[in-house]
N, C-alpha and C positions, 0 to 999 in steps of 0.2 A: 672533504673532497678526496677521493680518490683518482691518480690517473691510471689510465690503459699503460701494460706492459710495455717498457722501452724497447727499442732494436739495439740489443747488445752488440755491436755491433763489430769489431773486427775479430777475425776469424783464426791469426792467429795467436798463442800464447802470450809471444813476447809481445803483443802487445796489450798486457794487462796485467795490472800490479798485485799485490801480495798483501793480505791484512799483517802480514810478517814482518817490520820492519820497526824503524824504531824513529817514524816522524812524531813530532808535536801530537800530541792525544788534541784531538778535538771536542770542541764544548767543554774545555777543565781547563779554569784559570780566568785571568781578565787581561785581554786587551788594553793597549796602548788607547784611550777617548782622547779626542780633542773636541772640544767644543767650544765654535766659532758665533762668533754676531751674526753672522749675514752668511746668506749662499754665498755671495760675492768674496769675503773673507774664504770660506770652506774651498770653493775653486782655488783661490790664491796659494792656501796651505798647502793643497794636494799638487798642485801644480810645481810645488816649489819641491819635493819631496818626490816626487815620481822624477823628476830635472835633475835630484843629487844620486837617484836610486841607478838611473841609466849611466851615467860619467862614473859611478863606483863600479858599475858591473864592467864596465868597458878598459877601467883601468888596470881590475882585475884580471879580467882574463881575454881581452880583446873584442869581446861581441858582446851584447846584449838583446838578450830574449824575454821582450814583455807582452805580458797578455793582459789586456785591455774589453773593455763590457760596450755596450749599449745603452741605450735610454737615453734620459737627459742628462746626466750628472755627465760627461766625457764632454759637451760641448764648451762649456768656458771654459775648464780645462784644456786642451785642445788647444781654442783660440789663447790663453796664456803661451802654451808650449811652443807655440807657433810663430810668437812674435819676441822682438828682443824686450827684456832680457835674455830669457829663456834658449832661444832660439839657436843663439850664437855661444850658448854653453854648451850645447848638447851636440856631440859626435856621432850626426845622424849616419853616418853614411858605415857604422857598426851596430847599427839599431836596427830590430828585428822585430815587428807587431805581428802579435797573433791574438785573436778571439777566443773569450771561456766559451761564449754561445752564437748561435744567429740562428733569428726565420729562416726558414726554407725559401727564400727568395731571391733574387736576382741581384745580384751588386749594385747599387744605382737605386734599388726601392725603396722608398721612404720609410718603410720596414725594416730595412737591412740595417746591423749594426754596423757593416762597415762606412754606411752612407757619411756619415758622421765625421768620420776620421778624414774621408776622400772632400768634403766639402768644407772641414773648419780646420783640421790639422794641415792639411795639404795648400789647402786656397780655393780649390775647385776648377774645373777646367779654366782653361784663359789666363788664372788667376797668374801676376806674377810675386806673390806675397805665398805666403807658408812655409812650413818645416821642410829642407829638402830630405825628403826620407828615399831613398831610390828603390824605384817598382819594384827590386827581385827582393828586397825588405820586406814586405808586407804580403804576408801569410792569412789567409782569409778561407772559410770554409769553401772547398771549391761547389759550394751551390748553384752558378752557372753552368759550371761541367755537368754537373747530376741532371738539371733539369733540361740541358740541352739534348742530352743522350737517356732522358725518360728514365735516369734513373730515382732513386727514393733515398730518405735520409738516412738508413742505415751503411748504403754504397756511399755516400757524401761524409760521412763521418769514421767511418772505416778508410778511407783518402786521407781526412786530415792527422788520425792515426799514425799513417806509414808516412808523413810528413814530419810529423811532432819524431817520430822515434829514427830517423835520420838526419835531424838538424840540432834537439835541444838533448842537452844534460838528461843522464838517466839519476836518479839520488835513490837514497835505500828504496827498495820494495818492488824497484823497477815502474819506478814512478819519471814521467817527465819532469824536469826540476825549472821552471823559470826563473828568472833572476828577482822578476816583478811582478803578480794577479794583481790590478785593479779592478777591481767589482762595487755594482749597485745594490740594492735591497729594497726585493719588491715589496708592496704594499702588502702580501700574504705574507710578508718572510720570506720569498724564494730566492735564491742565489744561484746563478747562469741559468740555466734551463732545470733546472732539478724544484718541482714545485712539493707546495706540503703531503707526505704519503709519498710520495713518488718511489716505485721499485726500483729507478738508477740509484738512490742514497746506499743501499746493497749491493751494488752494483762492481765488480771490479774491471768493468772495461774499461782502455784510458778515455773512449769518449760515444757518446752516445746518439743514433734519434729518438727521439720525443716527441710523443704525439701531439698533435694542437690543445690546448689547454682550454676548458670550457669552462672553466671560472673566472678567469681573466684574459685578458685582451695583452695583444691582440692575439686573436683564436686563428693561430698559426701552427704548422709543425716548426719543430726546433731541431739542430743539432745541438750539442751540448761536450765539454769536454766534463771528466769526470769529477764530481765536488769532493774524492780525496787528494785531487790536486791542489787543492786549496792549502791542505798539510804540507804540500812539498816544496811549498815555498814562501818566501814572504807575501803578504798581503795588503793592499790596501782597499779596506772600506770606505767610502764616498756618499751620503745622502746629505738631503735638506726638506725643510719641509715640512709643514703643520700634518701634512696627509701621511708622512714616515710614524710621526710619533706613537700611534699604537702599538704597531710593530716594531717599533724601538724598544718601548713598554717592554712587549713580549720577548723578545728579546736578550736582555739585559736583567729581565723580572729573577724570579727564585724557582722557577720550573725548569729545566734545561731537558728539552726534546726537540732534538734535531729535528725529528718526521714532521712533528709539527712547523716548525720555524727549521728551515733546512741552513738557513745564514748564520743561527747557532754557530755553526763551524768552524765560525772565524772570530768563536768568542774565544781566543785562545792567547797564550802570551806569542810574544812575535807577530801578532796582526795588529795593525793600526788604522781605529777610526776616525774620519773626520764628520762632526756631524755638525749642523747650525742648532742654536739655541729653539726654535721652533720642535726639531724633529728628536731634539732629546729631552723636552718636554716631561717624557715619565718614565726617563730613565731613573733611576734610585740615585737619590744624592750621593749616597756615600761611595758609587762610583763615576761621579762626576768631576770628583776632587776639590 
């Protein structure tokens, strides 16, 4: 699969980083595996760890800026973070969410990755249960702004650029530095918006649009921030799942090609997986421990 060229998208300099620095080499090394019984266990672990990850960055240095994915894997996490224990550990009100990716669609769309966060982290409208995280917290692609005023995802992505490079840590290379990425892995291998082949992997803008992907669903455009930010800070990997384990396979196997498997990336030391027993299936024993 090949995709159509990305909208590199912000126009200028400073906001694009440098193969010059001196992050975590990607795809060399192995990741931190954990591997859980149950999805159920897998939520619990990441949930407990994304909970010590925010209270460390917050203690450290006042705020905390975590970037948070889509799909399914953030929902029971989420509903964990959201209720006590959790809830009443965590210093929301120095918590700072922002997104690797989203559709091009409207906050509120069953598409949207923010839907997710607004309906199970929050509570949902009405709701008097959830995390208080307060509105000016939550950094979200301005996709409403774009499509209100008819713009396209390279002007939407180019927005959350001069966002990210006014609010988060710059770290070598002039890279945004989060405190936290949690990310999924698609059934291809893809990690945020960057699918296999994809000309963003080359890419030095800090974040990109992407055109609708017509090998997989949903056949959306994307924005996407850029997967060498994945090097610029810690990581957490999150699947489960009998449908992951190929792709775990690949993976974790003896070939290491990003292009092909773009989630490669985060085969690095300083990333941590969480997977269930289902979806690491054929990962190789011998890093299974």
């Amino acid at each position: 699969m090949t995709e159509q060229e990305p909208d590199l998208s912000p126009s200028s300099d400073r906001l694009f980083g440098t193969a010059d620095s001196a992050l975590p080499a990607p795809n060399r090394g192995e990741p931190e595996l954990v591997v859980t019984a149950s999805p159920d266990a897998a939520a619990h672990e990441a949930a407990e760890r994304i909970a010590a990850a925010l209270i460390a960055a917050v203690e450290r240095r006042g705020r905390v800026d975590f970037c948070t994915t889509g799909g399914n894997a953030p929902i029971p996490i989420y509903r964990l973070l959201a209720h006590a224990p959790l809830v009443d550990k965590i210093p929301w009100s120095q918590v700072h969410v922002w997104w690797g990716d989203d559709r091009f669609v409207p906050r509120g769309h069953p598409e949207s990755n923010v839907t997710a966060l607004d309906d199970v982290l929050l509570g949902g409208a009405g709701s008097t249960g959830g995390a208080p995280l307060p509105t000016a917290n939550i950094h979200p692609f301005p996709t409403d702004r774009a499509l209100a005023e008819f713009r396209d995802t390279r002007w939407c992505a180019a927005q959350y650029a001069e966002e990210l490079c006014a609010q988060v840590p710059m770290v070598d290379g002039n890279w945004p530095g989060f405190d936290l990425i949690f990310v999924g892995v698609g059934d291809d291998g893809h990690v945020l918006s960057c699918f296999p082949e994809s000309p963003a992997l080359a890419s030095m803008a800090w974040t990109m649009g992407i055109p609708a992907p017509s090998h997989i669903g949903p056949h959306l455009p994307r924005v996407t921030i850029n997967p060498r930010l994945l090097e610029a800070a810690p990581v957490l990997v999150v699947t489960w799942g009998a449908g992951k384990a190929e792709a775990l396979g690949h993976v974790f196997g003896e070939v290491r090609d990003e292009r092909r498997w773009p989630v490669q990336r985060t085969r690095r030391p300083g990333a941590i997986w969480i997977v269930d027993e289902e979806a690491a299936a054929q990962i190789p024993a011998n890093l299974r421990g």
